[in-house]
C-alpha positions, 0 to 999 in steps of 0.5 A: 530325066523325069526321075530326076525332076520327081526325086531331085527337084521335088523330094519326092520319095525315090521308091515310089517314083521308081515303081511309077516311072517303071510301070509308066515305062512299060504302057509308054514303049509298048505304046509308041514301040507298036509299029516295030512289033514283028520288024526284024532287023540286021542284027548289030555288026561283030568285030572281024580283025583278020589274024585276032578274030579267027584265033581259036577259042579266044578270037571270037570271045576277044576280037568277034563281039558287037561294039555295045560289048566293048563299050560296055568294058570301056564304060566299066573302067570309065566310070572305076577310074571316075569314082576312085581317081578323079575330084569329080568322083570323089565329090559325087561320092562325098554327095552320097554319103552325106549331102548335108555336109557338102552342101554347106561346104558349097558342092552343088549337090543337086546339080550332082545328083541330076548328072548322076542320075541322067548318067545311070539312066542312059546306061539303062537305055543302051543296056535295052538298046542292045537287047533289040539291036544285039541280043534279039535283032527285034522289039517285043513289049516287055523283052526286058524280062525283069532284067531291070530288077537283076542290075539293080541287085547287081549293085548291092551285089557288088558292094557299089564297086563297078568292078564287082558289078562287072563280075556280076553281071558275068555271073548272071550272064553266065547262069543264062547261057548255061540255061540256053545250053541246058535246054538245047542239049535235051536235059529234061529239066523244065524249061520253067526251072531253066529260065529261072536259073539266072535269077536263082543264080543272083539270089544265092549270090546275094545271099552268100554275100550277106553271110560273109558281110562283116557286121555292120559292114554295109558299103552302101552310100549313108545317104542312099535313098535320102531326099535333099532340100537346101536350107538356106 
């Protein structure tokens, strides 16, 4: 909400509201998160569907996972249907690429932009959600881990197309599940390098994406990262 009071309601320069609020982010959790330091907690119940869940190698891939897992499914094809099948999207997506347009068409391109953004930052937050409710039945300052970064390269991974950002983050996740079983089987790597692989695994990802791009061929919003002040 305070991003969108910075860059919507007051123009202000996206990138470096961005790196503001993310190091304010960091003293603010770690201020009020101090109580919750070293409070261990019932990690979030798994799914048990008597038949579905014990079915081999699949049961617990399909029927066994958290509730933030299938929401996470839902919100993808949610928001996939939202931008490729609804007015709304379609609108949100004119906004995108070029606000001066729809503005003097009459769309309430800031209104848009705050829904927008107020829409982003709530998935950010289940996503930290369920790092300590699921992931690590616990807080810690700082447990994020830079993945705050990945998403972000995620999305110009997959070309803004939501189901492309889910392929990604399968990708990423993958690359830290290898890495945690790499380092349970004793391979004698550095448990440095290891941890490194997910990210490492992005940036080849990003990299052969930029190779195969067309030239020219950049998907991106035309009007990403671009203030907006009506003239009346």
């Amino acid at each position: 909400g305070l991003f969108a009071i910075l860059t919507v309601g007051l123009a202000a320069n996206q990138v470096a509201s961005g790196l503001a609020l993310t190091i304010l982010g960091l003293g603010l959790s770690g201020l009020v998160g101090t109580g919750y330091v070293g409070m261990k907690r019932d990690p979030a119940p798994h799914l048990h569907l008597a038949g579905l869940s014990d079915l081999p190698l699949v049961g617990d891939l399909l029927f066994g996972q958290d509730a933030f897992v299938y929401v996470a499914v839902a919100l993808v094809l949610g928001v996939w249907w939202f931008l490729g099948r609804s007015r709304a999207g379609l609108v949100l997506r004119a906004i995108g690429d070029d606000h001066t347009a729809t503005h003097a068409l009459g769309l309430p391109v800031r209104k848009v932009r705050v829904l927008a953004v107020l829409f982003g930052g709530a998935c950010a937050g289940l996503a930290g959600a369920y790092l300590s409710l699921a992931y690590t039945p616990f807080w810690s300052p700082g447990m994020t881990a830079g993945r705050g970064w990945i998403a972000l390269a995620l999305v110009v991974f997959a070309s803004w197309r939501p189901l492309r950002v889910a392929a990604g983050a399968l990708l990423f996740g993958g690359a830290t599940v290898l890495q945690l079983h790499a380092q349970a089987a004793g391979l004698g790597l550095p448990g440095q390098a290891l941890s490194a692989l997910p990210y490492v695994a992005t940036i080849l990802a990003l990299v052969l994406l930029s190779l195969g791009r067309r030239q020219g061929g950049s998907l991106a919003p035309a009007a990403l990262g671009r203030e907006f002040t009506p003239h009346r």
